[in-house]
C-alpha positions as CSV (number, residue, x, y, z in Angstrom):
1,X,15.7,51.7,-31.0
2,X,14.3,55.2,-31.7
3,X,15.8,58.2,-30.1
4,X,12.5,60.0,-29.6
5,X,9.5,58.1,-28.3
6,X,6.9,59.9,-31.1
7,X,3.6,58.9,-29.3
8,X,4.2,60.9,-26.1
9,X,3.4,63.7,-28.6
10,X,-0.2,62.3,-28.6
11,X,-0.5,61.7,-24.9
12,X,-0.4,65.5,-24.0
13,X,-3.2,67.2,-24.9
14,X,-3.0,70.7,-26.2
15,X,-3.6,73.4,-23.4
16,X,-6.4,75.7,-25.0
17,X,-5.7,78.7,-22.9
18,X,-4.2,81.5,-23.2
19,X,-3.1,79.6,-26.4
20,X,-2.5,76.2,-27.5
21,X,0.5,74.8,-26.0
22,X,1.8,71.8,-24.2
23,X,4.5,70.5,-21.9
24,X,5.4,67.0,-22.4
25,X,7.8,64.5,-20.4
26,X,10.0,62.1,-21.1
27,X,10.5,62.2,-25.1
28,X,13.6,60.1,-24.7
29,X,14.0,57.1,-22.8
30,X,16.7,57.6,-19.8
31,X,19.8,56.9,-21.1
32,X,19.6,57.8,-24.3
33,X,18.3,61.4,-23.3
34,X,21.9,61.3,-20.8
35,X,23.6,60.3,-23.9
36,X,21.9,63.3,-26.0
37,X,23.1,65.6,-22.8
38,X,26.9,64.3,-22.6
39,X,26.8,64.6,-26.6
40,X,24.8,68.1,-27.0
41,X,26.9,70.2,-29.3
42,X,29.8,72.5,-28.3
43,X,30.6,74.7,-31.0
44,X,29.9,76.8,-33.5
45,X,27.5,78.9,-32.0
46,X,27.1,82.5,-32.9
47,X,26.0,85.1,-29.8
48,X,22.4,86.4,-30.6
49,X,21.6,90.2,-28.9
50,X,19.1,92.6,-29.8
51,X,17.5,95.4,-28.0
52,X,14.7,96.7,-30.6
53,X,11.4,97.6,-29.2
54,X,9.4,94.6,-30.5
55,X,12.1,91.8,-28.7
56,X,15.0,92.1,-26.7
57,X,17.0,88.8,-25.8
58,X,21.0,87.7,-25.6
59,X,21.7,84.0,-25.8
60,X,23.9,81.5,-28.5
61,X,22.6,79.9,-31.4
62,X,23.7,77.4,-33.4
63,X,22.1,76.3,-36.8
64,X,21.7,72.5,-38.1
65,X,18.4,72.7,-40.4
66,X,17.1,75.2,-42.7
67,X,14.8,73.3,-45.6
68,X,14.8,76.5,-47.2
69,X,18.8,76.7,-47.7
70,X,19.1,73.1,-48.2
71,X,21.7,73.3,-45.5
72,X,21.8,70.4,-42.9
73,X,25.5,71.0,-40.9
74,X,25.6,67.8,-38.7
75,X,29.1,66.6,-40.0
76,X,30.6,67.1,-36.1
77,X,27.7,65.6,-34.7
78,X,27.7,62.5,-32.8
79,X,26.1,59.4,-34.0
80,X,23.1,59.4,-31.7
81,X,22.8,63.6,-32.2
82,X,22.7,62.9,-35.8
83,X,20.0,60.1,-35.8
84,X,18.0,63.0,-33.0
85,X,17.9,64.9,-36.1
86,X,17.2,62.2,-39.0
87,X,14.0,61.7,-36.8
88,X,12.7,64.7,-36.4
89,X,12.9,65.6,-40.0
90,X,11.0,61.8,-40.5
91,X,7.7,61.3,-42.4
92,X,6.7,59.7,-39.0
93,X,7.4,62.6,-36.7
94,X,5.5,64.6,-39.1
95,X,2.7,62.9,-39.0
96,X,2.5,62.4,-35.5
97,X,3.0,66.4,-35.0
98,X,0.5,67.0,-37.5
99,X,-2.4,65.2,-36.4
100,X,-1.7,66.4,-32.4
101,X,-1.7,70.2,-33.3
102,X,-4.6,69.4,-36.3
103,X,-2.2,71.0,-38.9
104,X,-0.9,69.4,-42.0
105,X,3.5,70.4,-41.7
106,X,4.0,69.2,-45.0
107,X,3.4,72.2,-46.8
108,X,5.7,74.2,-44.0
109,X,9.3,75.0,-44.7
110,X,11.5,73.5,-41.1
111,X,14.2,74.9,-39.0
112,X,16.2,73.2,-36.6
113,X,18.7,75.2,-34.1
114,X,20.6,74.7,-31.0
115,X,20.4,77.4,-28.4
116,X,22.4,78.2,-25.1
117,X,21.7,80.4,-22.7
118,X,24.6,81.7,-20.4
119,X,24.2,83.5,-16.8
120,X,22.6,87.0,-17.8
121,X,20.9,85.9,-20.9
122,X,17.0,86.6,-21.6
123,X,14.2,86.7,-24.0
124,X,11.4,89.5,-23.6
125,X,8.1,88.9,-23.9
126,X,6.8,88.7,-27.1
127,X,4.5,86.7,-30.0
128,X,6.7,84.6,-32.8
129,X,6.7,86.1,-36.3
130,X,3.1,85.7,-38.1
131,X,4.9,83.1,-40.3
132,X,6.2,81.2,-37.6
133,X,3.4,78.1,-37.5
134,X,4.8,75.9,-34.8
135,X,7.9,75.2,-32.9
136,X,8.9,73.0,-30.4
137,X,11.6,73.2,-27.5
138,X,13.5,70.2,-26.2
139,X,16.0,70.8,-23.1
140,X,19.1,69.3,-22.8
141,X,19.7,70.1,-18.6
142,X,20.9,67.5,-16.4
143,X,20.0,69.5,-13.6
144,X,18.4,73.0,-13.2
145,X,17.3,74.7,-9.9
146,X,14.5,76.7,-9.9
147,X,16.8,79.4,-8.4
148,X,19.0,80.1,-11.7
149,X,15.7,81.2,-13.8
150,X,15.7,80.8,-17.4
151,X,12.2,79.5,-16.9
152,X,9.8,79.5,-19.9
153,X,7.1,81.7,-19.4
154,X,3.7,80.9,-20.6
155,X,1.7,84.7,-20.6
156,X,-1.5,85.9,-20.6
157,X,-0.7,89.3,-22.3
158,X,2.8,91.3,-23.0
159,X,3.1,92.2,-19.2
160,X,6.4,90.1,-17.9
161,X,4.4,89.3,-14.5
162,X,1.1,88.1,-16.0
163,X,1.9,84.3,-16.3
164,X,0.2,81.6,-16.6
165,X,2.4,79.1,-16.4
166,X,6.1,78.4,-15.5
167,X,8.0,75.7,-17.3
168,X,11.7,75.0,-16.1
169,X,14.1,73.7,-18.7
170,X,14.6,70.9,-16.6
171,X,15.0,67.3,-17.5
172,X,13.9,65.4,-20.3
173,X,11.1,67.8,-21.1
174,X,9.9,69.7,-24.2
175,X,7.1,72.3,-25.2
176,X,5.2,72.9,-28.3
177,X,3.8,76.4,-29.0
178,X,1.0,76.8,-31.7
179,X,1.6,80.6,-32.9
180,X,-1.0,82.7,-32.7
181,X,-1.7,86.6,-31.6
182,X,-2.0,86.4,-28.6
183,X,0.9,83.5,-27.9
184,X,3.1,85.4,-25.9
185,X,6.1,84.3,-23.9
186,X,9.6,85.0,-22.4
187,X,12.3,83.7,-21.1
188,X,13.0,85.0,-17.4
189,X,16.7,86.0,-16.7
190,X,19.3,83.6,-16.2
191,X,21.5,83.8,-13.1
192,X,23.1,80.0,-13.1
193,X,26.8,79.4,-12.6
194,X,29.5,79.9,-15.1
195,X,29.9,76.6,-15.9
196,X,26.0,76.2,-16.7
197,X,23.8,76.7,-19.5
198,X,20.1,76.8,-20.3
199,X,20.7,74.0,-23.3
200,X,17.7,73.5,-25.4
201,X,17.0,72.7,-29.2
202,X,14.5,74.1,-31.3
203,X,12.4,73.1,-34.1
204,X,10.2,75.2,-36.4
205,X,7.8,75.2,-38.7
206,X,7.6,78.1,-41.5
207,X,5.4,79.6,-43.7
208,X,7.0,79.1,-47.1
């Protein structure tokens, strides 16, 4: 059996405005996607902060891909984490990811990442790096209340309160975000219990 279920990808449309993005459910069938939860890594993550004038944010990252190091590091993965991975970086996700945002990833360098967000971490509003092509966010919550923040933030402009739509890292759900100028977003606050973290992973699609 597959760990991701590649034609959900093609069941969401692309939103069109204020950019083209899309939410999408259930990438995982159930108990695999509690598997990928119990399994979701636990170390090696290095705390991200920054307070420059384009982007301020403070969260954990941890890095598994970079095509342009040659560098996988899934050697303390689990078995099911591992074959997560295998698939994204597959000829058939790809494809599939390709056709739905009408852009050939072949020729794009990929990144993949784990990121955690404790109480108290953010991300400003802002637009990726011009060389940033696509990315896509899976979560990794088994639960999330509305009231601990750390929603994604779909903007219309750089103004924090001009959204256009609110997407909870809740479960089994993922975004893809087509960069363009006027793609902003943020990620609100977090104010969750100690024991909780916004858990999400990241892939990305580079300019070479």
């Amino acid at each position: 059996m597959n760990i991701l279920n590649t034609n959900k990808v093609a069941q969401v449309p692309l939103n069109e405005t204020p950019y083209r993005y899309a939410k999408i459910r259930n990438m995982f069938e159930t108990n695999l996607y509690n598997q990928l939860c119990n399994e979701y890594p636990s170390v090696d993550f290095t705390h991200c902060e920054t307070l420059s004038q384009a982007k301020t944010y403070s969260m954990y990252m941890r890095q598994l891909f970079d095509s342009r190091k040659k560098n996988i590091k899934i050697d303390n993965l689990s078995e099911c984490w591992s074959r997560f991975i295998n698939e994204l970086l597959s000829k058939e996700y790809q494809q599939a990811l390709s056709h739905h945002t009408q852009k050939d990833l072949s020729q794009y360098a990929i990144e993949i990442n784990c990121w955690q967000y404790p109480s108290g971490g953010w991300l400003s509003p802002h637009t990726d790096k011009p060389e940033k092509i696509i990315s896509q966010l899976f979560y990794f919550n088994e639960q999330w209340q509305d009231a601990w923040g750390g929603e994604f933030r779909v903007l219309n402009s750089a103004e924090e309160d001009d959204i256009h739509e609110i997407i909870y890292p809740e479960r089994n759900t993922s975004v893809i975000l087509v960069r363009s100028n006027n793609s902003w977003h943020s990620v609100a606050p977090l104010t969750c219990p100690p024991h909780i973290n916004r858990r999400l992973l990241q892939i990305i699609y580079w300019q070479k």
